[in-house]
Structure formats: structure tokens, C-alpha cells
C-alpha positions as CSV (number, residue, x, y, z in Angstrom):
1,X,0.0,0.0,0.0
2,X,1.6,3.4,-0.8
3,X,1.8,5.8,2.5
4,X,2.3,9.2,3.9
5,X,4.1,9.7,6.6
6,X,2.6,9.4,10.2
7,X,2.6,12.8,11.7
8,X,0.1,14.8,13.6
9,X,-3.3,16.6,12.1
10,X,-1.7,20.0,12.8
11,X,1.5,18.9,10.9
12,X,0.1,17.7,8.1
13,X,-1.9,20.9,7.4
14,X,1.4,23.1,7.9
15,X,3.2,21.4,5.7
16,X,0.7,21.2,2.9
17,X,1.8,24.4,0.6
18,X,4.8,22.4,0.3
19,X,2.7,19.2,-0.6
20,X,0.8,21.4,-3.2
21,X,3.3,22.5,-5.0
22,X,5.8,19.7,-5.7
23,X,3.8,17.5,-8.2
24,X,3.6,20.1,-10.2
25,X,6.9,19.2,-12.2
26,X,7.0,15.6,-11.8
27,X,3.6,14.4,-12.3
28,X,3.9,12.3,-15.9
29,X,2.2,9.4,-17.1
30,X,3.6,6.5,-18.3
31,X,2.7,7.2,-22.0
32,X,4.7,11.1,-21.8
33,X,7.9,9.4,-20.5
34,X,8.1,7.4,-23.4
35,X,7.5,10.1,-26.3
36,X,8.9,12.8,-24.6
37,X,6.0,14.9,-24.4
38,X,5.3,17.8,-21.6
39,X,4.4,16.5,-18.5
40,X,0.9,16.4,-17.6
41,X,-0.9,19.2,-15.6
42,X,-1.7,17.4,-12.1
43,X,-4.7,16.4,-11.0
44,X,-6.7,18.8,-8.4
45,X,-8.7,16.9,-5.5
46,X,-12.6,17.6,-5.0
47,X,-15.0,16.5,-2.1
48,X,-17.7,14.3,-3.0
49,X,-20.6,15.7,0.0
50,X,-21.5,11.9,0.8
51,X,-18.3,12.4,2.5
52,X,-20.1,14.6,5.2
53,X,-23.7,12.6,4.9
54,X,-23.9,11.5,9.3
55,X,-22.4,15.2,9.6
56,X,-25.5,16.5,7.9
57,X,-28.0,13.6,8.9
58,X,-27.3,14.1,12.3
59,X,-27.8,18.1,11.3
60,X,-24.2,19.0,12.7
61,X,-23.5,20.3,9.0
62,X,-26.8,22.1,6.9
63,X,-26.3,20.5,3.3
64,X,-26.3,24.6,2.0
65,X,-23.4,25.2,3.6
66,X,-21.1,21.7,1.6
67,X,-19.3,24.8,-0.1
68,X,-18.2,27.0,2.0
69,X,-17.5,24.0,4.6
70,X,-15.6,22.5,2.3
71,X,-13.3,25.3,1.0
72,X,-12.5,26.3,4.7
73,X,-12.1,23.1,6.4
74,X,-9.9,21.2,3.8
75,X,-8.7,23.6,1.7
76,X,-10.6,22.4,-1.8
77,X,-12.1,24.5,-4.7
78,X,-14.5,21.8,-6.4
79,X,-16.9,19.4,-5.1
80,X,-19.8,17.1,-5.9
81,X,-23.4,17.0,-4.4
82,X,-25.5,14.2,-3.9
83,X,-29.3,14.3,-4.8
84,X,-30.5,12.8,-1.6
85,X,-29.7,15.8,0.2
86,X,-31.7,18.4,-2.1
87,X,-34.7,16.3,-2.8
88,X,-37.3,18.3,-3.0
89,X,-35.1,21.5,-3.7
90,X,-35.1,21.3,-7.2
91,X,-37.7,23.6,-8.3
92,X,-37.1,26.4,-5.1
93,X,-35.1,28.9,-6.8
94,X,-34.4,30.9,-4.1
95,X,-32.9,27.9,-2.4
96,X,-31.0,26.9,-5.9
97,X,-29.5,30.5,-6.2
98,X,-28.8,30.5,-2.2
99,X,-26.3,26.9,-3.2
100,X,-24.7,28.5,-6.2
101,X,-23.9,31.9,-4.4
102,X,-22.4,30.1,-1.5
103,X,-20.2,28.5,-3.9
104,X,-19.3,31.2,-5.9
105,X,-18.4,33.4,-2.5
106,X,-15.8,30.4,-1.4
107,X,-14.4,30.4,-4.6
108,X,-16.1,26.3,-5.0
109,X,-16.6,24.9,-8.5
110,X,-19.5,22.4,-8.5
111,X,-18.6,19.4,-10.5
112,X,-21.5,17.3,-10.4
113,X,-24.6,16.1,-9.1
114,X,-24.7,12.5,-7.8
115,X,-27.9,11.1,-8.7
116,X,-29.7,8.2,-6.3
117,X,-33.3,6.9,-6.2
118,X,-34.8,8.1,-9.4
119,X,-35.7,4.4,-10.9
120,X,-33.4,2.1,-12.7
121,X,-32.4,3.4,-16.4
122,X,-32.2,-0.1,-17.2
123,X,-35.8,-1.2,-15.9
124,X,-36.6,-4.1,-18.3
125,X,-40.4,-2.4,-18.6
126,X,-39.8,0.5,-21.2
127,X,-42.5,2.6,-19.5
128,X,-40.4,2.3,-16.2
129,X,-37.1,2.7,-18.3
130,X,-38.5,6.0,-19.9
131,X,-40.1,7.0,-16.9
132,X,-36.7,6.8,-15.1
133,X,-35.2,9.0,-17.8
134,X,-37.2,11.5,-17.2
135,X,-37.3,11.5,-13.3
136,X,-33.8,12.2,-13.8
137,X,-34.5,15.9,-16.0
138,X,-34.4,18.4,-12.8
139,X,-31.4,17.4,-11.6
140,X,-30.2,17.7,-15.0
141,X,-31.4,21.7,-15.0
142,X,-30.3,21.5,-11.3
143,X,-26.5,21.1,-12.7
144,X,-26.8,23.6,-15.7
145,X,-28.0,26.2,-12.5
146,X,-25.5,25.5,-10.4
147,X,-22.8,25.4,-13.1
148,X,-21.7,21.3,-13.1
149,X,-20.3,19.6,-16.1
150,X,-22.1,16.0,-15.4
151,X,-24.5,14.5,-13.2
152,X,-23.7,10.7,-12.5
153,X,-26.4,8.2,-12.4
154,X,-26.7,4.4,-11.6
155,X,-26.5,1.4,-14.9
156,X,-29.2,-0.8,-12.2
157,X,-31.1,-3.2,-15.0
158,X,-32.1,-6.9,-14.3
159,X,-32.2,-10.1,-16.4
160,X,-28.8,-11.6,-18.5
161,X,-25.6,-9.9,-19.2
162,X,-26.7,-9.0,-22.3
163,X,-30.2,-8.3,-22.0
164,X,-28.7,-5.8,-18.8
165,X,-26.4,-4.4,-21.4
166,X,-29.3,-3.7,-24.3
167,X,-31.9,-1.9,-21.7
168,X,-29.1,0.0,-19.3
169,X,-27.9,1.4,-22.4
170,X,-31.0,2.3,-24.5
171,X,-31.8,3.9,-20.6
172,X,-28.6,5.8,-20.8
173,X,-28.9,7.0,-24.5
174,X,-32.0,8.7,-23.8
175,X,-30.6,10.5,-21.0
176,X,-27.6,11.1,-22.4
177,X,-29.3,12.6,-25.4
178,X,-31.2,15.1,-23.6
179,X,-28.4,16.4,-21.8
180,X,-26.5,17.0,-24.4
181,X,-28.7,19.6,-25.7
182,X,-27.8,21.2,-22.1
183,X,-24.3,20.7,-22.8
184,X,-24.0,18.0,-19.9
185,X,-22.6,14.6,-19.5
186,X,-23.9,11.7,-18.0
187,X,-21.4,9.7,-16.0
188,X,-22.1,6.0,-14.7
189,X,-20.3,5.0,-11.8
190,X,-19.6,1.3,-10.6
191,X,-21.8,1.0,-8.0
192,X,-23.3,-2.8,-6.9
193,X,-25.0,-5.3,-9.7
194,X,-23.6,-5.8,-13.0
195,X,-22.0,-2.0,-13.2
196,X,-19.1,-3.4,-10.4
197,X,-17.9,-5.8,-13.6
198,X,-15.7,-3.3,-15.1
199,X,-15.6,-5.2,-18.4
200,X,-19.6,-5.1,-18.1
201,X,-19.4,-1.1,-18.0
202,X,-17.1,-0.4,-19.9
203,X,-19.1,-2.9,-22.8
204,X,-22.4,-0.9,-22.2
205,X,-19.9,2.6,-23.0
206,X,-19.8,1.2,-26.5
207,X,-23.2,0.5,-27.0
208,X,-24.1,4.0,-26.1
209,X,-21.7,5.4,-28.0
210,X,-22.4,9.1,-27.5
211,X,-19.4,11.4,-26.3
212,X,-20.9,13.0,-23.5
213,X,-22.0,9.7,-22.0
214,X,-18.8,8.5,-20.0
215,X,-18.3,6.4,-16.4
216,X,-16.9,7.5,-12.8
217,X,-14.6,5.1,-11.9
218,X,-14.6,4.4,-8.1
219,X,-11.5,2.9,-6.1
220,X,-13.9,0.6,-4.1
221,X,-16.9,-0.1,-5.1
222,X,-16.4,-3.4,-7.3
223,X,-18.3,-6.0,-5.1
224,X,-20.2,-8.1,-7.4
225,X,-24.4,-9.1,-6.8
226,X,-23.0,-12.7,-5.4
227,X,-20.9,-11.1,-2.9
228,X,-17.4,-11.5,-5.0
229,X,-14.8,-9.0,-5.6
230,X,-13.9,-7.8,-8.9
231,X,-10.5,-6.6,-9.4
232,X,-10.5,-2.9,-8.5
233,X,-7.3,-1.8,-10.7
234,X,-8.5,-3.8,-13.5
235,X,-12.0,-2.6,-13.4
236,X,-10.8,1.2,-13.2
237,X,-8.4,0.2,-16.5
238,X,-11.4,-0.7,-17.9
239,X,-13.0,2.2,-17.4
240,X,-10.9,5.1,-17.5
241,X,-10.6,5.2,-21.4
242,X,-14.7,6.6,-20.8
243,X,-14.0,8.5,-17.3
244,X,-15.0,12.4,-16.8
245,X,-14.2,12.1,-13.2
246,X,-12.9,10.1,-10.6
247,X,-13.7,8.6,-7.1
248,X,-11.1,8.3,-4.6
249,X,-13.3,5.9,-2.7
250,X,-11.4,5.2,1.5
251,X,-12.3,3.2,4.2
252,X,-9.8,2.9,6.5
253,X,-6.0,4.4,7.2
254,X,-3.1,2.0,9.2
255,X,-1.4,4.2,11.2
256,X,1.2,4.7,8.9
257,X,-1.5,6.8,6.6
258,X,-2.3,4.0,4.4
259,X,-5.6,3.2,3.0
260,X,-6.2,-0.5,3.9
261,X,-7.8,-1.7,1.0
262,X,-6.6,0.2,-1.7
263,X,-3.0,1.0,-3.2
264,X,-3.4,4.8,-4.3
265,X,0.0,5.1,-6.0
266,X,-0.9,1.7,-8.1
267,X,-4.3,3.1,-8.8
268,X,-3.0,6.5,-9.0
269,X,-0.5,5.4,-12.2
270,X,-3.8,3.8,-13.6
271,X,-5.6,7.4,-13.6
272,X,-2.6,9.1,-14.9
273,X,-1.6,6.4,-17.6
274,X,-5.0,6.9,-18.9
275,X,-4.1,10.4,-19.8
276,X,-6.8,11.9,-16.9
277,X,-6.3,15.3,-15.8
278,X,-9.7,16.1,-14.2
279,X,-10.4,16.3,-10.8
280,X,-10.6,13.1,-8.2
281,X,-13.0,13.0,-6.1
282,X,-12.2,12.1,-2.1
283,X,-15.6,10.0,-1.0
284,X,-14.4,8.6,2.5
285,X,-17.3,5.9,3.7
286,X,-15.3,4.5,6.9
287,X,-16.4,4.8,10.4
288,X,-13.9,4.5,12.9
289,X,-12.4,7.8,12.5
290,X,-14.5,11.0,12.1
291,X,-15.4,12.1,8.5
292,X,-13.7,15.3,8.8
293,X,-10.0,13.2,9.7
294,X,-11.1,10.3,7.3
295,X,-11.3,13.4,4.4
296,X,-7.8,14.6,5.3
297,X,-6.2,11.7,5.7
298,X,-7.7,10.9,2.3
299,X,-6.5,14.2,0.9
300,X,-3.1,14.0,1.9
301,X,-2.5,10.6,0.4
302,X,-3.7,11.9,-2.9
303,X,-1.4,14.5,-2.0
304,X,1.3,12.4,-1.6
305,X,0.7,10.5,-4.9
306,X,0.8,13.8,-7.5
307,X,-2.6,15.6,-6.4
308,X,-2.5,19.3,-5.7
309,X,-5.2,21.7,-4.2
310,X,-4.9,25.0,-2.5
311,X,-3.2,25.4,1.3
312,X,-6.0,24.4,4.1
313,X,-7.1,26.0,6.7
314,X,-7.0,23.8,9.9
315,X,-10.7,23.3,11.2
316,X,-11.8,26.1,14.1
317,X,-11.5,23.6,16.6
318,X,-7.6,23.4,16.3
319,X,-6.7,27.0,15.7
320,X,-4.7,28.5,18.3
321,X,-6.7,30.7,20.4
């Protein structure tokens, strides 16, 4: 597993200009080293707000606030929003315009929206298929408001491989269609059922066939229906040649700063060798330390392995009074 090294919470966010800045001439993928060509801009870290979700279930942290929050407690310009915390919200303008100002005032790009709970694009009843499609339209105007490039959705379908493949993609290239009259992607993420098989995924990307129709490759979320593992670096290989963002998906740190179940320098190369400069995404999802130290310690090991983002300021609680 690749590391950082063990040092206090306070350290680690005094040494991060440091951190930020050294990638920036080293950072080369695999491909560049061999013709020679200009090394790669790094990539910049985001915040996917699931993140923060028992923060703001248990109402510690209002939802309208993920921007500001995020920009003063770890230091990151760009994040993604999850639907399940806006439901509802949609269609209340003053609300809408109250998120993007936030944003704007922290200096926050919104990347995308992730979308849960709308029905499954790949419902093997067309009317349900369809019907899905266009349960997912607000949040589609919600990201052209708030200034996204993508919302991700869910590939959940039912029946054989193949018959999966055929109605999760005719579900996708409806929606995909649509958006890109708003100029917006869809992105499918691997997330449980067929869409953890990498090879699955990435087959139903070339059925669809549209450019603004991509995936969101996540770290850790390749457990199969039957309870198996698929192999995480060879399902993100699979899918980066389609990815228009990234998922830094954690779980748990050893206490030499490792993540415990992924190696981020192996899956790191995988990213860059794929010639991705976007943004990854940090979604920690453990629960033995709090989410605000399972972010950083997230952050700093993409930090470690060719990430940059602008210096963080340490949360109130640790400022010197």
C-alpha cells in the first residue's frame, strides 16, 4: 500500500503548501515518459458531499453550507453533491440560487450532481425505463444552474448480461441525449450489480456510444451481486478510457497513513496512464475515524501520490486561540 508519513493533524496541514506545490513538475504518465512529451498538468482533489452525509443527517453540518465547509475546512475548490440531500429543492429557486452563491463566495466549482433513487435506467419495462429517464431531467437543470459539467447516475437493470447491457444502455442513451442539448454529460459509476464488472461497464460505454455519456470510476466499489470481488485496478483500466471524473473511494487508514484496502500510488499510475487530468473526487465511507479526519487523511494521500489543491485552513476547533 503506498503511505504518507505518520505525523500529527496540525502537521500535516502546515506542511501542505509544500505538498501542493511539488507535483507540479514531476507528475507524468507513463505514455509522456516514453515520447517525450510535456508533462501532464496534475490532477486537483474535490469533495464528493456523501463524505459529510452523518455530519449532515445528524444536522451537525446544513447541506447549503457543503461549499463553504468544504473550502474552509480542507482547503478544496471543487466538489460534488449528492441528490439525496436536495430532494425536493429542485424547483425552489431561491434555495437553488442560495447553493450556487455560496459556492461562488468560497471560490467552490460544482462538478457534479450525484444522482440516487430516481428508478433504474435499465428497468426491463420500457414505460419504467423511460419513466426513469425523465425522473432524472431536474437534476439535469439543477447542474446547468448550479454550473456542473455531469450528473452521475446508476446502470441498475435486471435479467442476463446481455439483456442488462441492451436496456441500461437504450436507458442511458436517452438521457444522455437530452443532456446534451444542455451541454452536460452523463457519468455511470460502478456502484453494486452488474455495473461493479468493469468489463460489463465499460461494454455498455460502447453500446451507447455518445461522447458526453462517460463512467466514474470508483477505487472501491467493485463488489459483485454474489458477494465477490472484482479486481478494482482492472475494473478502473477498464473504465478510464470513458472516465469524466474520478472517485477516490477510502475506508480505513493504518497508522502509517495507508488506505487499507486500496494501493493509491498503483491506482493512481492507472488514472494518470489513462491520460486523466480532471479532478478526483475524495468520498471517504469509513467509520472509525470522524469524516472530517477520514477526508484529510484521504486528501493527503492523494497529495502524496501527484494531487494538488490550494493550502488548508485547519478546522476552528484546532486554531490557536
Amino acid at each position: 500500500m503506498s503511505k504518507i508519513p505518520s505525523i500529527d493533524r496540525r502537521g500535516m496541514l502546515r506542511g501542505l503548501g509544500a505538498l501542493t506545490l511539488a507535483p507540479l513538475a514531476t507528475v507524468t504518465s507513463a505514455a509522456q515518459e516514453d515520447s517525450g512529451d510535456e508533462p501532464m498538468p496534475p490532477n486537483r482533489i474535490s469533495l464528493a458531499q456523501w463524505s459529510l452525509h452523518r455530519m449532515i443527517n445528524q444536522k451537525k453540518l446544513d447541506a447549503i453550507e457543503f461549499a463553504p465547509y468544504t473550502a474552509k475546512t480542507f482547503g478544496l475548490d471543487a466538489i460534488e453533491y449528492v441528490s439525496s440531500f436536495y430532494r425536493g429543492r429542485t424547483s425552489d429557486r431561491a434555495y437553488m440560487k442560495t447553493l450556487k452563491t455560496k459556492a461562488a463566495d468560497a471560490g467552490v466549482m460544482s462538478l457534479l450532481i450525484m444522482v440516487d433513487g430516481e428508478g433504474a435506467l435499465g428497468n426491463p419495462d420500457q414505460k419504467a425505463r423511460i419513466t426513469a429517464v425523465e425522473n432524472h431531467f431536474k437534476w439535469l437543470e439543477a447542474a446547468r444552474f448550479l454550473g456542473c459539467h455531469s450528473i452521475r447516475v446508476n446502470a441498475a437493470s435486471s435479467g442476463t448480461w446481455d439483456e442488462q447491457m441492451q436496456r441500461a444502455s437504450d436507458g442511458l442513451r436517452r438521457l444522455s441525449t437530452h443532456a446534451a442539448t444542455m451541454k452536460l454529460n452523463v457519468i455511470v459509476e460502478n456502484h453494486g450489480g452488474l455495473s461493479s464488472n468493469g468489463a460489463w461497464l465499460a461494454g455498455v460505454m460502447k453500446m451507447v456510444n455518445l461522447p458526453n455519456c462517460g463512467t466514474l470510476p470508483d477505487f472501491g466499489n467493485f463488489m459483485l451481486a454474489d458477494g465477490t470481488w472484482y479486481d478494482r485496478y482492472k475494473g478502473v483500466a477498464e473504465l478510464m478510457p470513458y472516465a469524466k471524473a474520478v472517485s477516490a473511494k477510502s475506508r480505513k487508514f493504518d497508522p502509517d497513513g495507508a488506505e487499507t484496502t486500496t494501493d493509491y500510488a498503483r491506482m493512481m499510475k492507472i488514472v494518470r496512464d489513462a491520460g486523466y487530468t480532471g479532478y478526483v473526487g475524495i468520498e471517504w465511507e469509513g467509520g472509525d475515524i470522524s469524516e472530517v479526519d477520514g477526508i484529510i487523511a484521504t486528501r493527503e494521500l492523494l497529495l502524496a501520490n501527484g494531487c494538488i489543491c490550494r493550502q488548508a485552513v485547519p478546522p476552528a476547533s484546532e486554531k490557536k486561540s
